[in-house]
N, C-alpha and C positions, 0 to 999 in steps of 0.2 A: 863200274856202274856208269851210269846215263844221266844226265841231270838236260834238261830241257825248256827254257821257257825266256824269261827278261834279262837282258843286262843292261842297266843301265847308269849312267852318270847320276848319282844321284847328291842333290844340290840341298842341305842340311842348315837352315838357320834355328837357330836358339838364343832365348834370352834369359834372365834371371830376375825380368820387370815384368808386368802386368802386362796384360796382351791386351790393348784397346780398340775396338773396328776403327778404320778410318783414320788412324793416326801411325807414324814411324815409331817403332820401338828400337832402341838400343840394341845391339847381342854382338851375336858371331855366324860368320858365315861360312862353310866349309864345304868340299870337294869332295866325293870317295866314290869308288867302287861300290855298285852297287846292282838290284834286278835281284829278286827272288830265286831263279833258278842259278842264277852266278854265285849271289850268296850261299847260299845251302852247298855248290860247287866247291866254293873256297874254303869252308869251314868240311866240309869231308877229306880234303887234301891234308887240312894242317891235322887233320884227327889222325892220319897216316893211311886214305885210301886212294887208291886209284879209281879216278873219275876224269869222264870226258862231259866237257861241255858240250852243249850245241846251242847256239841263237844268230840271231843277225843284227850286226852294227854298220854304221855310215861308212863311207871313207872318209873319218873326220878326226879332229884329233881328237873329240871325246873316245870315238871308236877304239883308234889305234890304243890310245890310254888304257883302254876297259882289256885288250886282249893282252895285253903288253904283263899289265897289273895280277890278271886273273892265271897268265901262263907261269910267272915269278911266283906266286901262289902255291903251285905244283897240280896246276890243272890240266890238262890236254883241251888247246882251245883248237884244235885243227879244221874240227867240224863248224866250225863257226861259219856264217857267211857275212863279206861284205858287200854290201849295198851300195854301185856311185849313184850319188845324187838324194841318198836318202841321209834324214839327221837320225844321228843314233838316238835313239832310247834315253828320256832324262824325266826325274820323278823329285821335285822339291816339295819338300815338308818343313811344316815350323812347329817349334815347340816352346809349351811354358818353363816356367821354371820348373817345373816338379818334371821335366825330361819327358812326359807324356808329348804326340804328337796332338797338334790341333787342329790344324789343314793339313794337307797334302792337294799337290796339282801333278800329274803325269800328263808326257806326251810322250804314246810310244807306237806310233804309226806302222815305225817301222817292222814290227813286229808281226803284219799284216805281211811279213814277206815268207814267214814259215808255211810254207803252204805244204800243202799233201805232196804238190810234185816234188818239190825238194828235200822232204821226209821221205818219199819213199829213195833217192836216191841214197842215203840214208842206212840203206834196208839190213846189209849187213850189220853196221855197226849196231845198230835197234837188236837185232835179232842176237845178236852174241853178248849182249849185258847182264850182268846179272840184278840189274837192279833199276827202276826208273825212275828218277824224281821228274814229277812235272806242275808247273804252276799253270794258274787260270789266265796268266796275260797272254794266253796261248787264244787263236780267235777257234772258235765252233770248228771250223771245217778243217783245224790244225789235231784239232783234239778228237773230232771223229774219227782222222785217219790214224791215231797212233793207236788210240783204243777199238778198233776194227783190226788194226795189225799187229796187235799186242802179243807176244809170245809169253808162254807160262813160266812168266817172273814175276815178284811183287809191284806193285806200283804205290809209291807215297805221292802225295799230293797235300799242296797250299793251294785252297782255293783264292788268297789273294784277296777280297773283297767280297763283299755282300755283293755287289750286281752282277759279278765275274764268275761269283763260285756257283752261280743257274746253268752256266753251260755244261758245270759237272755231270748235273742231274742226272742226265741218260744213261750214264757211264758210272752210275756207284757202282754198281755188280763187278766191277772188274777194277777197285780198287782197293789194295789190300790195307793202307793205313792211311787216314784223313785227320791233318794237324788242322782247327781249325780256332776263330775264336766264336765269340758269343753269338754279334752280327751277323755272321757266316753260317753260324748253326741254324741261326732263328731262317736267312733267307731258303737254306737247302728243306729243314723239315719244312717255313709254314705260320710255325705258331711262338711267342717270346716264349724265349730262354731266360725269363728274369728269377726263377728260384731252382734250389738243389733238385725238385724232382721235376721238374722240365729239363734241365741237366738232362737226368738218368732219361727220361720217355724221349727227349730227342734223338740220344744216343742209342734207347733201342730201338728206335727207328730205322736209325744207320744203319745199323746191324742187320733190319730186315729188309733193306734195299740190297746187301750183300756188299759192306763194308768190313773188313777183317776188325780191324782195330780203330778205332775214335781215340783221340788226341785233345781234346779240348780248350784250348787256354784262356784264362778268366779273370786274369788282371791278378788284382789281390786275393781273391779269392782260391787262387792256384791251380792248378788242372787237376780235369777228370779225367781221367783214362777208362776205358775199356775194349774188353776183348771180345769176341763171340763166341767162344767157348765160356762166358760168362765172368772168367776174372774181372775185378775193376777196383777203381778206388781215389781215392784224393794225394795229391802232391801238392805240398805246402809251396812258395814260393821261396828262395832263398834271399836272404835281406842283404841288399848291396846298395854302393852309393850309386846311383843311376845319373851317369853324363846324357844318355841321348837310350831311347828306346829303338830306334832304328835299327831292325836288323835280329832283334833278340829272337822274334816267333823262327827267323830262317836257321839262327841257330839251336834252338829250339827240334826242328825236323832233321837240321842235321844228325842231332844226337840221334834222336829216334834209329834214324837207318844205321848210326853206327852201333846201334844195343841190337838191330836186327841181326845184324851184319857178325855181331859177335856170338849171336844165339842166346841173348841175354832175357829171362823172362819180360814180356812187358813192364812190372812195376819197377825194376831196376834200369831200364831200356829209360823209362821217364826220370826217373830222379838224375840218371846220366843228362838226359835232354835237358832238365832243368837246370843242371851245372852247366851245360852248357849257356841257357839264354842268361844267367845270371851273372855268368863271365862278360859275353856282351855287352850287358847292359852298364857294363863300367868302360866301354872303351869310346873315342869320339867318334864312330864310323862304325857304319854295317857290321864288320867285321871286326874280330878282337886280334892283331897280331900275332897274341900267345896264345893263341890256341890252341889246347894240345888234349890229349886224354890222360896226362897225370896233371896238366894245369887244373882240369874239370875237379878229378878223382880227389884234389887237396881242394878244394873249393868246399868239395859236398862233405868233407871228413870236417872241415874245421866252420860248415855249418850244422 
């Protein structure tokens, strides 16, 4: 499978004090591997699949770090391109104590470098995948050309952001499964997502733009799932001590394509996804080291 979109360095502070505007707070400051499509990359590797990346980094040492990190992973970073003179891809975020994020700031310029010419060079490895993951930090005219040249495989997608996940728009009809959260739902349909059956009418909205399956995720609330064949339903969140939230939605989509990937019906596909982000949500970094599909599988037994 395909995984396509950010890598980036991503720069993580956290504290355990009050978060004040305009004044230093105490914490901790940390490094990791990070980008949506690299995420969701490295968390299908340790699940046991074969996946190639594709993005573009600097020739910097966050670069070399990110390719270096995401290949020991067991990813095929081949397809990757590096950019001289560009700075790779870097996304900090801070958080309170309760591990929620508060801010975030990205600069990912660089990402202006996936262009249609360089996707179609591309064109075999695109065309013989069985599977696509793509995020929204992909720009418009990156995402027109894949979805114009999309071959008859599924396609999962993070739309990344409420202002990011508009580019989608044109392109629902040929997306088979959309992991999204609340924000993201409310910009794609239109209209707040603040109770259970705005939930369900946004999602059958999805469905009538020609979205296979909706993903929904909703904090505490837990995810909505549904299908267009009509299944659907609620997944509770699994209760974990939460270090940092970073990273958990990408493993979250992870899961998703690995329940696809196994022919696993959608509501089991999600509770998998869900061991999955709950695993996450306990390690210091994007990614949980132990990742594995018997780490998830005793996660969701012994919740």
């Amino acid at each position: 499978m395909l995984a396509i979109g950010a890598a980036n360095m991503d720069i993580t502070a956290s504290t355990q004090q009050l978060l004040a505007a305009g004044d230093s707070t105490p914490g901790q400051v940390r490094y990791a591997a990070g980008g949506v499509a690299r995420n969701v990359a490295e968390n299908l590797a340790r699940l046991g699949h074969q996946v190639c990346f594709l993005s573009a980094v600097g020739d910097d040492l966050h670069g070399r770090g990110l390719l270096e990190h995401t290949h020991k992973a067991g990813v095929d970073t081949r397809a990757c391109w590096t950019v001289p003179g560009a700075a790779t891809s870097s996304y900090v975020s801070l958080h309170g104590a309760d591990g929620d994020m508060a801010f975030a700031i990205n600069d990912m310029a660089i990402l202006e470098h996936i262009t249609p010419e360089r996707l179609a060079n591309q064109a075999e490895k695109l065309r013989t995948a069985s599977a696509w993951v793509l995020d929204c930090n992909l720009s418009e005219a990156a995402l027109e050309w894949l979805f114009t040249h999309a071959p008859d495989i599924p396609v999962f997608v993070d739309p990344v952001s409420a202002f990011k996940c508009r580019r989608l728009l044109p392109w629902l009809a040929q997306v088979h499964t959309l992991k999204a959260n609340r924000l993201e739902a409310q910009a794609l349909w239109g209209c707040a997502v603040e109770s259970d059956c705005a939930v369900k009418d946004a999602t059958r909205w999805l469905h009538a733009q020609g979205v296979v399956c909706v993903v929904l995720s909703l904090g505490e609330r837990g995810v909505y799932w549904s299908a267009r064949d009509g299944a659907s339903g609620w997944q509770a969140a699994i209760p974990v001590s939460v270090r940092t939230a970073t990273g958990a939605g990408d493993a979250l989509l992870a899961g998703l394509l690995h329940g696809h990937l196994q022919d696993l019906p959608l509501r089991q596909s999600v509770l998998f996804a869900v061991g999955c982000a709950a695993l996450t949500l306990t390690a210091n970094q994007a990614n949980h080291p132990d990742l594995s599909a018997a780490a998830v599988q005793q996660l969701i037994g012994a919740g």
